[in-house]
MARMARNU-454489 format. One record per residue (C-alpha): x, y negated, z negated; residue in three letters. Coordinates in Angstrom, 2 decimals. Layout:
N
<rec><x>X</x><y>Y</y><z>Z</z><rest>ala</rest></rec>
...
END
This chain:
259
<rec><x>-6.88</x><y>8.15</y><z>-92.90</z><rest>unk</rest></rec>
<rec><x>-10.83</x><y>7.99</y><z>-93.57</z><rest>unk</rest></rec>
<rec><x>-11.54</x><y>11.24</y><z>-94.02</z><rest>unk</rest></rec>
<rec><x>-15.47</x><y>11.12</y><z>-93.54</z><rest>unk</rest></rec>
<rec><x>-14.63</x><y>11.00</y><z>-89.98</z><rest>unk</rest></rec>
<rec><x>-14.27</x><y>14.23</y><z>-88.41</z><rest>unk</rest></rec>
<rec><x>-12.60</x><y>14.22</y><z>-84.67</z><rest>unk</rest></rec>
<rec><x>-13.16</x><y>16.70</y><z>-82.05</z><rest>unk</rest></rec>
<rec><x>-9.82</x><y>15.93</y><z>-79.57</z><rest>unk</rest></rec>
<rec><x>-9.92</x><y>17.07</y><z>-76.37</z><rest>unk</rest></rec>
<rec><x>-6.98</x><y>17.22</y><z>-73.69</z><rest>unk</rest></rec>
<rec><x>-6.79</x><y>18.66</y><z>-70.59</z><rest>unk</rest></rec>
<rec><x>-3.46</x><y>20.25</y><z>-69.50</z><rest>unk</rest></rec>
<rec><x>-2.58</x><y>21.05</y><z>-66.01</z><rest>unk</rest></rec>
<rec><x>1.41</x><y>21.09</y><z>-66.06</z><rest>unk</rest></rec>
<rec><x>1.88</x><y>18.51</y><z>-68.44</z><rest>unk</rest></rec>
<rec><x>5.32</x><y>19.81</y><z>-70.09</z><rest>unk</rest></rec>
<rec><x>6.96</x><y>18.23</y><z>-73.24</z><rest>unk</rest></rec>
<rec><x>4.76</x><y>15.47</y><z>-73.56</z><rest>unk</rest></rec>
<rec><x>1.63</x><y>17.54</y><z>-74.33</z><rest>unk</rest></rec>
<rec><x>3.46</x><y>19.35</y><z>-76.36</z><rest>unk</rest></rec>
<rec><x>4.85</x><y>16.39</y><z>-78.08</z><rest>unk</rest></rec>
<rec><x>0.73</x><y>15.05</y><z>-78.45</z><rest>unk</rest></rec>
<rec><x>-0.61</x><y>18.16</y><z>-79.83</z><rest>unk</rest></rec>
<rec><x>2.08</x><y>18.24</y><z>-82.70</z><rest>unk</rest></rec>
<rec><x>1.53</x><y>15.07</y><z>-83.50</z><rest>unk</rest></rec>
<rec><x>-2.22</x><y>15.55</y><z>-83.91</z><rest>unk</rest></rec>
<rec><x>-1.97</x><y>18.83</y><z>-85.26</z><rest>unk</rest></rec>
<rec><x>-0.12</x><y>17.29</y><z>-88.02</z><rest>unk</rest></rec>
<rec><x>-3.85</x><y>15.67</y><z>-89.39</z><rest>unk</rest></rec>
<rec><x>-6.12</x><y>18.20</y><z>-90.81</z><rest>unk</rest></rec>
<rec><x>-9.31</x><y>15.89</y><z>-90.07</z><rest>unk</rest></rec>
<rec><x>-8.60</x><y>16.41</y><z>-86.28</z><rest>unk</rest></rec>
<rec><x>-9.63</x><y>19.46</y><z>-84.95</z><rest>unk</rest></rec>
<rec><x>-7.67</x><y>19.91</y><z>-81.57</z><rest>unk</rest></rec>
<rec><x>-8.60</x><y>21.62</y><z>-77.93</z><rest>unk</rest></rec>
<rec><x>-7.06</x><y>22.06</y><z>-75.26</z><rest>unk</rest></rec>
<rec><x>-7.91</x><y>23.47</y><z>-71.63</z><rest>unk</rest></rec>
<rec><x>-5.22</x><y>24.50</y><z>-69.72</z><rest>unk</rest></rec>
<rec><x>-5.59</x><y>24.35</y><z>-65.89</z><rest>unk</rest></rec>
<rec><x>-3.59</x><y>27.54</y><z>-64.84</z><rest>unk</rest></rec>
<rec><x>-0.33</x><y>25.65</y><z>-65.53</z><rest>unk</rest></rec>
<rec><x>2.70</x><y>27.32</y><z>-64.50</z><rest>unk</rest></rec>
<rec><x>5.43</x><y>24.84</y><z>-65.72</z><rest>unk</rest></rec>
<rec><x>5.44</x><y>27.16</y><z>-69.50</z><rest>unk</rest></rec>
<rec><x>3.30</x><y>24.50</y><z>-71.45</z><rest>unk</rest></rec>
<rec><x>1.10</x><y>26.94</y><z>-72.00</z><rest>unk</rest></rec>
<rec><x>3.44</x><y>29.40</y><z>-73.67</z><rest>unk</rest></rec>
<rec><x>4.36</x><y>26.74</y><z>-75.95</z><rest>unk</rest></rec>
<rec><x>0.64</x><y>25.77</y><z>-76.74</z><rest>unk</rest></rec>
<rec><x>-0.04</x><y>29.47</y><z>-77.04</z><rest>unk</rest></rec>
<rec><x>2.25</x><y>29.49</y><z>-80.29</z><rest>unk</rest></rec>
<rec><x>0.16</x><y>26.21</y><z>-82.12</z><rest>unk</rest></rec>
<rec><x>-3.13</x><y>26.35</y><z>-84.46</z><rest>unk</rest></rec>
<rec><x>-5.16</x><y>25.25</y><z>-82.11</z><rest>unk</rest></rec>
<rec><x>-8.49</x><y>26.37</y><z>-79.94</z><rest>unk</rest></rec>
<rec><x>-7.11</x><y>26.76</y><z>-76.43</z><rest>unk</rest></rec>
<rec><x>-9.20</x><y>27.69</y><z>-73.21</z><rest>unk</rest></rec>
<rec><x>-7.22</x><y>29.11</y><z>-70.56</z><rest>unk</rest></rec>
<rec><x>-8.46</x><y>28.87</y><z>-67.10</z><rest>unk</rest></rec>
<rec><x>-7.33</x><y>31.25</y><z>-63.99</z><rest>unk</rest></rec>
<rec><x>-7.29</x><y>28.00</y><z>-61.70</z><rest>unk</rest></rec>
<rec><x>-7.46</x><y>24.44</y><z>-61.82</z><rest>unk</rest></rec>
<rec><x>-11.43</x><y>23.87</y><z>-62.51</z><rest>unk</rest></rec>
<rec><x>-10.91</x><y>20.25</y><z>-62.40</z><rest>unk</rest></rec>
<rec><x>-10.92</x><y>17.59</y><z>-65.05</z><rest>unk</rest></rec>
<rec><x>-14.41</x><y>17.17</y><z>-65.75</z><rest>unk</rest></rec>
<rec><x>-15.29</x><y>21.15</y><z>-66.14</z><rest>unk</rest></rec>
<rec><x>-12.54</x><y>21.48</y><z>-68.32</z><rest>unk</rest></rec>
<rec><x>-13.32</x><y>18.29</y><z>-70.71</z><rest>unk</rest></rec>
<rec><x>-16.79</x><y>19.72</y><z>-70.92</z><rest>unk</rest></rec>
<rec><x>-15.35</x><y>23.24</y><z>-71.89</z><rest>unk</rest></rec>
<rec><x>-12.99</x><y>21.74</y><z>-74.51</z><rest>unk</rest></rec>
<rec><x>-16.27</x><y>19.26</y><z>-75.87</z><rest>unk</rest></rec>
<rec><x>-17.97</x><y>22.52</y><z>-76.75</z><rest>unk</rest></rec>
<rec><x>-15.48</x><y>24.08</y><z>-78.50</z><rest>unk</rest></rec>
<rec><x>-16.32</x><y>21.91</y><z>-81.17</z><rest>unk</rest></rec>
<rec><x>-18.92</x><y>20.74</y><z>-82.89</z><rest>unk</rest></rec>
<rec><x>-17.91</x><y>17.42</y><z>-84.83</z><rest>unk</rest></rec>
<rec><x>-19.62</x><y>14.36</y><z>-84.51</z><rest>unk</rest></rec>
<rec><x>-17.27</x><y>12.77</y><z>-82.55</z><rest>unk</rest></rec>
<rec><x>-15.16</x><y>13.34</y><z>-79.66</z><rest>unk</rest></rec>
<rec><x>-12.13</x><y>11.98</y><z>-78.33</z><rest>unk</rest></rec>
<rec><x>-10.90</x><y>12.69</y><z>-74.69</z><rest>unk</rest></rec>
<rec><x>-7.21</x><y>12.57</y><z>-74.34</z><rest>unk</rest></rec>
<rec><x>-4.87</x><y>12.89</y><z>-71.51</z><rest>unk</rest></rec>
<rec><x>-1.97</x><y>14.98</y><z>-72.14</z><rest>unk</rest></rec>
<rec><x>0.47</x><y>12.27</y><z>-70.93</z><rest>unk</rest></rec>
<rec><x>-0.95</x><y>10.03</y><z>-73.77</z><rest>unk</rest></rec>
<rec><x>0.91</x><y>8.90</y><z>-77.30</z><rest>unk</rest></rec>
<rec><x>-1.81</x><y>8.49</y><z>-79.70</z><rest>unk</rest></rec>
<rec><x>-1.81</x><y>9.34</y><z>-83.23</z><rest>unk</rest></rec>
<rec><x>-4.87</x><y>10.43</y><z>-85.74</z><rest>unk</rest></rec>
<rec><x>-4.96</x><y>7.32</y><z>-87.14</z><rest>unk</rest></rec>
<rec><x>-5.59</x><y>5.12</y><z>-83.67</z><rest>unk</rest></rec>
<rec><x>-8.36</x><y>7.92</y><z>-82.92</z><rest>unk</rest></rec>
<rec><x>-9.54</x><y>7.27</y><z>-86.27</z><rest>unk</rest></rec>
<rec><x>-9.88</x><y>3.69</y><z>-86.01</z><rest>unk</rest></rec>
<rec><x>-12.14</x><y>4.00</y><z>-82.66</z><rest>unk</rest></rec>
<rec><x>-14.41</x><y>6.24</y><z>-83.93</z><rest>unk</rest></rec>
<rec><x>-14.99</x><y>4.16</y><z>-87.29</z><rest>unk</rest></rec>
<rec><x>-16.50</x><y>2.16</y><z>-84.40</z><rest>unk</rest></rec>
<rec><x>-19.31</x><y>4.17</y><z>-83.28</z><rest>unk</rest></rec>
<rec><x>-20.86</x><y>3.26</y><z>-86.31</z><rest>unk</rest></rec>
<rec><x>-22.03</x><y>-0.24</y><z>-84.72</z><rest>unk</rest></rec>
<rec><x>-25.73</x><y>-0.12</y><z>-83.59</z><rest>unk</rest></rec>
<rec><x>-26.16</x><y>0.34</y><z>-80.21</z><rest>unk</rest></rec>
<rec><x>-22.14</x><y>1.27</y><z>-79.76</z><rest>unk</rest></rec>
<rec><x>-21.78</x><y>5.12</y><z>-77.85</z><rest>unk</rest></rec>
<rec><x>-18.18</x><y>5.00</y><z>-76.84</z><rest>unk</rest></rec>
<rec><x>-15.07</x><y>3.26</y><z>-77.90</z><rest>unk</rest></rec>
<rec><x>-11.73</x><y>2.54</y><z>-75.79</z><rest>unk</rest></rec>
<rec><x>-8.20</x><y>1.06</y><z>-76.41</z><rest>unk</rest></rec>
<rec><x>-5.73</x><y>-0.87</y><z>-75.03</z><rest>unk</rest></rec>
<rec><x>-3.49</x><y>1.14</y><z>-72.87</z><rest>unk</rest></rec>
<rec><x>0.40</x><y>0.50</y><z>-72.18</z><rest>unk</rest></rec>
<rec><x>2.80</x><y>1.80</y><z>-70.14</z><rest>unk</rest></rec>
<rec><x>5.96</x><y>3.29</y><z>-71.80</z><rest>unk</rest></rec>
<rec><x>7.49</x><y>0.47</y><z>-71.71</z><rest>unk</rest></rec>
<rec><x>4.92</x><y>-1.68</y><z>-73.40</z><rest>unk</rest></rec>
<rec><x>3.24</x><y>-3.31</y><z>-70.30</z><rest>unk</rest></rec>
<rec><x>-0.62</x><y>-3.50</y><z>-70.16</z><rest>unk</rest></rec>
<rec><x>-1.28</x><y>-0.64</y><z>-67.33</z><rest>unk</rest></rec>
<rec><x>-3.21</x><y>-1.13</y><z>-64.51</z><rest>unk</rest></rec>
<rec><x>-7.35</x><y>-0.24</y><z>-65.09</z><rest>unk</rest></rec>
<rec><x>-7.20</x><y>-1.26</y><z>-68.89</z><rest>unk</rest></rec>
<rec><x>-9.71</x><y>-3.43</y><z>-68.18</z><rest>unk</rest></rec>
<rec><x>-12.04</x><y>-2.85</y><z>-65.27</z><rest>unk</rest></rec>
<rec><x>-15.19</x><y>-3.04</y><z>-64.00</z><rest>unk</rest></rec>
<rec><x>-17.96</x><y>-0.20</y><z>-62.87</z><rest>unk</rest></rec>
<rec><x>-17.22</x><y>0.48</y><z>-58.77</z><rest>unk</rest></rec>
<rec><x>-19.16</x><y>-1.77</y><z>-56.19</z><rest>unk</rest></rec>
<rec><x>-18.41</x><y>-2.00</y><z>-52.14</z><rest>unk</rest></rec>
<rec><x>-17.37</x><y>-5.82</y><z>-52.84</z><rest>unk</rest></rec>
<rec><x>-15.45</x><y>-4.63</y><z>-56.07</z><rest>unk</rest></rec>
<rec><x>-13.50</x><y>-1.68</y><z>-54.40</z><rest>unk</rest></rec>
<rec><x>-12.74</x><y>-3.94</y><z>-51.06</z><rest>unk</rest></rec>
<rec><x>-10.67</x><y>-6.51</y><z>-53.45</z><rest>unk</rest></rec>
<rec><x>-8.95</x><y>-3.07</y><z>-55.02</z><rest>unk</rest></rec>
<rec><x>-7.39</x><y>-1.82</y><z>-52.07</z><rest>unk</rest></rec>
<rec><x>-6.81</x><y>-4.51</y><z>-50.19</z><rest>unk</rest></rec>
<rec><x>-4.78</x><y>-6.16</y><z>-52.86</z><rest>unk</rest></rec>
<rec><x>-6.72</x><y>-9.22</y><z>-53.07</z><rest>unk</rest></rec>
<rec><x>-7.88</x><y>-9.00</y><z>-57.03</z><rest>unk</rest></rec>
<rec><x>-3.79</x><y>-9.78</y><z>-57.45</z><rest>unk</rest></rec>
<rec><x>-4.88</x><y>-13.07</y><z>-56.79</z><rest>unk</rest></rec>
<rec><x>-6.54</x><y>-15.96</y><z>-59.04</z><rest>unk</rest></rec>
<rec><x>-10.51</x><y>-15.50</y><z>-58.66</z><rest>unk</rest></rec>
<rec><x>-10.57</x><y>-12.21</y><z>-56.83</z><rest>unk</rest></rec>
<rec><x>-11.58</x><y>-9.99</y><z>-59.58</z><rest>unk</rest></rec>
<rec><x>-11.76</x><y>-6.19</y><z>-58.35</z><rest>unk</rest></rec>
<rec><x>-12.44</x><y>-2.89</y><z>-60.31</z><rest>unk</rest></rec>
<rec><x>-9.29</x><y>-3.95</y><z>-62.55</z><rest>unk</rest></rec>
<rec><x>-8.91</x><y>-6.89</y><z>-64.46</z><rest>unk</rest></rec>
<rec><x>-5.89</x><y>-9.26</y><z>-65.51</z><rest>unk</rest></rec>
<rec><x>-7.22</x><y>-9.89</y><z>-69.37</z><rest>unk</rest></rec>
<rec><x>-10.31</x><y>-8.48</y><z>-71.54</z><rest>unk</rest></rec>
<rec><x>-13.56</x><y>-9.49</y><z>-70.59</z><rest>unk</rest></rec>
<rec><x>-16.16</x><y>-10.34</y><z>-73.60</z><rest>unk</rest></rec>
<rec><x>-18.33</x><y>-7.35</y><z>-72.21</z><rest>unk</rest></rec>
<rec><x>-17.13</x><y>-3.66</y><z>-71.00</z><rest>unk</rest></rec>
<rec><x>-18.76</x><y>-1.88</y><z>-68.79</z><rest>unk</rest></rec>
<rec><x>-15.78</x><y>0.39</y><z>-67.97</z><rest>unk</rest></rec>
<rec><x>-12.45</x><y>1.44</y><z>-69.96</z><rest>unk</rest></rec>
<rec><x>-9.60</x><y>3.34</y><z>-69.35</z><rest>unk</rest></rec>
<rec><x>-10.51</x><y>6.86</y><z>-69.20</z><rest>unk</rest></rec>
<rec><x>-7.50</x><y>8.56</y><z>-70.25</z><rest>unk</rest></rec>
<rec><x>-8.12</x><y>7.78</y><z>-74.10</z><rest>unk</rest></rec>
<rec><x>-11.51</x><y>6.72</y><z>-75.88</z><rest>unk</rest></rec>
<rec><x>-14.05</x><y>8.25</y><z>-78.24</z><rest>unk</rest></rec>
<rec><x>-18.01</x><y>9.16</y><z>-77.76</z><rest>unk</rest></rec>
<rec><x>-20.56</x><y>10.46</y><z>-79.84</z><rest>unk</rest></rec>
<rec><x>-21.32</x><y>13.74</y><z>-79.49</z><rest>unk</rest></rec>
<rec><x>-25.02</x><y>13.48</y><z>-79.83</z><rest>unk</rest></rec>
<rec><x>-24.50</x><y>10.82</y><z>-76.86</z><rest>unk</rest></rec>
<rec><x>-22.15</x><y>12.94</y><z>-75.05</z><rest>unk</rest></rec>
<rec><x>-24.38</x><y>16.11</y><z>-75.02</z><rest>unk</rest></rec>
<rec><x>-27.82</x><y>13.89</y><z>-74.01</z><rest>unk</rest></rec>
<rec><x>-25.92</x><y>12.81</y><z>-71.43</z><rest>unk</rest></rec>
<rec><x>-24.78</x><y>16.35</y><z>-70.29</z><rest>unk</rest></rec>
<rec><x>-21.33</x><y>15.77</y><z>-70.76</z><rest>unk</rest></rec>
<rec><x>-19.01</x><y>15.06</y><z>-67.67</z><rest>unk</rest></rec>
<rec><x>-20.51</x><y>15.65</y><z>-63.84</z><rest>unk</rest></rec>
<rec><x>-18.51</x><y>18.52</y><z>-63.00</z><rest>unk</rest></rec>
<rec><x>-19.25</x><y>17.65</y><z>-58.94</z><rest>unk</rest></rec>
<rec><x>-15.92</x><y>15.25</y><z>-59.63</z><rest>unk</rest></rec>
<rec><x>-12.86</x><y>16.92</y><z>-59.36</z><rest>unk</rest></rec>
<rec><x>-10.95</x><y>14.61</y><z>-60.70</z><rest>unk</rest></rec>
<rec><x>-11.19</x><y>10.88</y><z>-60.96</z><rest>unk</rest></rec>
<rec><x>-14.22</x><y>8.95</y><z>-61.20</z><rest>unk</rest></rec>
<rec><x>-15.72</x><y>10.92</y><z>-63.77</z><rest>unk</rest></rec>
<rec><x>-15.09</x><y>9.13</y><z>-66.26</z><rest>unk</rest></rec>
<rec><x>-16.88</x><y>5.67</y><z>-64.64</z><rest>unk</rest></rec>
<rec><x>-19.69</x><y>8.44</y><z>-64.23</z><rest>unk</rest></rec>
<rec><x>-20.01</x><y>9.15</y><z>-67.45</z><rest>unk</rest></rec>
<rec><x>-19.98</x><y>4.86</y><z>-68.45</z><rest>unk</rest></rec>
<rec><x>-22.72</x><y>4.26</y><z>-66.02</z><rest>unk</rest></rec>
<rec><x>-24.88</x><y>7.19</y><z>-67.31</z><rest>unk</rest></rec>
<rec><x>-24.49</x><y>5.91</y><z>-71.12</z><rest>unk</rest></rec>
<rec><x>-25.28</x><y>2.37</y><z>-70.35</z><rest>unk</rest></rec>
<rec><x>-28.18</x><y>3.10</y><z>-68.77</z><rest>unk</rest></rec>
<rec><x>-29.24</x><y>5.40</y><z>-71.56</z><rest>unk</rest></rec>
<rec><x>-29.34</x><y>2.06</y><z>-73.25</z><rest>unk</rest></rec>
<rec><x>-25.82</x><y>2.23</y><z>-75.10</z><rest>unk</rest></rec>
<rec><x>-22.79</x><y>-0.19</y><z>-75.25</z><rest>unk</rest></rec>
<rec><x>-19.61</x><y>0.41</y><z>-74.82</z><rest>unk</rest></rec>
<rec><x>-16.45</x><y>-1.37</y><z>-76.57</z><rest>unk</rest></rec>
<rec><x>-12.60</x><y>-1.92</y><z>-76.36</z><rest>unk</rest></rec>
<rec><x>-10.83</x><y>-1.98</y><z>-79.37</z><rest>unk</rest></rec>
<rec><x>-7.88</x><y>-4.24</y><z>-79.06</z><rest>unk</rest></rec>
<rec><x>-5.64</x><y>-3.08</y><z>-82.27</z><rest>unk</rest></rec>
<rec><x>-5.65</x><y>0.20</y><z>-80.98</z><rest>unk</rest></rec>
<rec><x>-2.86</x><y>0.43</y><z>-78.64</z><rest>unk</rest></rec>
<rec><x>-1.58</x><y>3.60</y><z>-76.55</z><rest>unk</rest></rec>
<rec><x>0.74</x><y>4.31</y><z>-74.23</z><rest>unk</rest></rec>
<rec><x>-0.25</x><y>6.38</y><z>-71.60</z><rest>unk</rest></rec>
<rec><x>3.03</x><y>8.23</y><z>-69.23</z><rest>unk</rest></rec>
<rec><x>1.25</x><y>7.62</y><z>-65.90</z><rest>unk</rest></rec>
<rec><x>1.61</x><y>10.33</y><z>-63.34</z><rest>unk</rest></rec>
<rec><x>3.79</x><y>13.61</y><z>-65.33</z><rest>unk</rest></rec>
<rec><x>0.84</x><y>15.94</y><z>-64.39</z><rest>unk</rest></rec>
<rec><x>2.14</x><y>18.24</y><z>-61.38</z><rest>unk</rest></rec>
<rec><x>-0.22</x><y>18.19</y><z>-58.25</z><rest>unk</rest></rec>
<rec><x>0.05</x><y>17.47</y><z>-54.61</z><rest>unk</rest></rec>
<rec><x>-0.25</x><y>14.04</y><z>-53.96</z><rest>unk</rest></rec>
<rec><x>-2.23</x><y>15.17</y><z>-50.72</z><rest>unk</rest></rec>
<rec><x>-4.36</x><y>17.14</y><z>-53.29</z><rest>unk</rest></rec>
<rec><x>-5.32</x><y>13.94</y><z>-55.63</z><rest>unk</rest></rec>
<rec><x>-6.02</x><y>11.61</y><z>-52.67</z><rest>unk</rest></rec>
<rec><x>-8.63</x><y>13.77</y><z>-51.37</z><rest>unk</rest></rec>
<rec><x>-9.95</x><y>14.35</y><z>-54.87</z><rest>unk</rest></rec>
<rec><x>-10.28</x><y>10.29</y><z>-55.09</z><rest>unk</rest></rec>
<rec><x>-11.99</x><y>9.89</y><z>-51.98</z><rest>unk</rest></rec>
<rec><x>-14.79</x><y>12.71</y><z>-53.23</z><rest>unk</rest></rec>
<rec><x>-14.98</x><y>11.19</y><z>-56.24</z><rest>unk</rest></rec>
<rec><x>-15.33</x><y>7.67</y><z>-54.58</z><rest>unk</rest></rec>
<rec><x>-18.01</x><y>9.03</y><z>-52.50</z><rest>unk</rest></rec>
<rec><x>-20.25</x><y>10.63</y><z>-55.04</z><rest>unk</rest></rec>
<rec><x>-19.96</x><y>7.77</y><z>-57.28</z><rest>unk</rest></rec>
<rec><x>-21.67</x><y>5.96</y><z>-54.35</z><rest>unk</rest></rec>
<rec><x>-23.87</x><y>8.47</y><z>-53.33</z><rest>unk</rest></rec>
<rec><x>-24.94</x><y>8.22</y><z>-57.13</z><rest>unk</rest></rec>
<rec><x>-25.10</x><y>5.01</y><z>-58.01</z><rest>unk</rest></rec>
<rec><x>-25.00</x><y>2.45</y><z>-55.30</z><rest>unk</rest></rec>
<rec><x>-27.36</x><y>1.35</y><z>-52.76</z><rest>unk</rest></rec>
<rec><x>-27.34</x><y>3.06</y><z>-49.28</z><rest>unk</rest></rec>
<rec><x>-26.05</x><y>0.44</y><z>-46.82</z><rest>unk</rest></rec>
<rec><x>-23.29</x><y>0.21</y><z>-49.71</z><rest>unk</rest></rec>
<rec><x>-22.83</x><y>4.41</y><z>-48.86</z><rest>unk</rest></rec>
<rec><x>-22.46</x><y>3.78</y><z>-45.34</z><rest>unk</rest></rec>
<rec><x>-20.40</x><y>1.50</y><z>-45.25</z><rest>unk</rest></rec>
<rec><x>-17.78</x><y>3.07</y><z>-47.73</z><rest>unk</rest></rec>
<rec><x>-18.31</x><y>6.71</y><z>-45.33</z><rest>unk</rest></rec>
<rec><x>-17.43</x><y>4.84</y><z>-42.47</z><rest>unk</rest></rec>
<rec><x>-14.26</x><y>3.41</y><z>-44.76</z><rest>unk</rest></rec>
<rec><x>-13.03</x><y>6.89</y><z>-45.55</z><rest>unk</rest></rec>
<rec><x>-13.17</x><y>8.54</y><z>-42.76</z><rest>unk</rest></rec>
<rec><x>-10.81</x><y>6.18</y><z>-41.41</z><rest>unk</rest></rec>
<rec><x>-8.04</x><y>7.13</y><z>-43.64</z><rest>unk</rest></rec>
END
């Protein structure tokens, strides 16, 4: 590995069992990664186990949500680049390594990867596109499935990225902190396409790299289903209360309430 890269990882854990376990030995294991982790009051003993490693570990009384916790773990560090990691992710030191060797590109603030499901499948929102009313309407009705109907996800890589998959990919810290990290007003989900619009219209790109390829255990973390689809609509809601134009606001309001 290139050692002149030094790696701030940081994972969020809320109940994420072995395989955050399994992620944080497997980084641990590379002395140019220096490793975080928040822990979401989880009660399923992760955190006892985590509690035994060499590691920086926040421990919260309650589940602060993604985004407050990713911006707790981001200053726990202070190297020059940061990678943001979901528990339920296999990635080694040398795939974070590789995207962050990246960031050296002029104009380049943040670096994703391909990522699979277990069993090697492209998942779902590997390649995707920055929310829109038109964009969102294709999503859930099902109609980007078919040829021509593009929605938020995509069936191949497009030559320009304007959004990645948020559960693995590297920023620069300098970019990261300008930016004022996360918006903690998302509990969880859409944060992350927060955070992409905010950098690109700081002026920076953002890129995919292809080689780089992780496999990402969809789902493991333990909450209430009810719980995450209310924390999607809020997130879909201030996204477009954010960043989208207000006849676009009504109209997804008016789509919410009705389910």
């Amino acid at each position: 590995m290139n050692p002149e890269v030094a790696i701030d990882v940081v994972i969020v854990n809320h109940n994420a069992g072995d395989v955050v376990v399994a992620l944080v030995d497997q980084l641990l294991a590379n002395d140019a990664l220096n490793v975080s982790v928040v822990d979401n009051a989880s009660t399923d003993g992760s955190l006892s186990r985590l509690q035994s490693k060499d590691l920086s570990l926040q421990v919260n009384p309650s589940n602060s949500g993604f985004a407050a916790a990713s911006n707790q773990g981001a200053a726990m560090g202070q190297a020059p680049v940061i990678a943001l990691v979901n528990p339920d992710c296999q990635v080694t030191a040398a795939q974070l390594n590789t995207m962050a060797l990246r960031l050296k590109e002029p104009g380049v603030g943040l670096v994703g990867c391909q990522v699979v499901n277990i069993d090697g499948s492209t998942q779902q929102g590997t390649w995707r596109r920055l929310p829109t009313l038109w964009r969102v309407l294709k999503t859930v009705t099902r109609l980007e499935k078919m040829p021509g109907f593009n929605g938020l996800n995509l069936n191949r890589p497009p030559t320009s990225f304007s959004a990645v998959n948020g559960a693995c990919f590297v920023i620069s810290r300098s970019l990261f902190e300008s930016l004022g990290g996360f918006d903690e007003g998302y509990p969880l989900h859409f944060e992350d396409l927060d955070l992409f619009i905010r950098l690109q219209e700081a002026g920076k790109k953002m890129v995919c790299e292809q080689s780089v390829v992780v496999k990402h255990i969809k789902g493991l973390c333990s909450t209430d289903s009810k719980q995450v689809a209310a924390w999607k609509k809020a997130g879909l809601l201030r996204y477009f209360e954010k960043h989208r134009p207000r006849w676009e606001q009504r109209i997804i309001r008016w789509l919410a309430a009705l389910k």
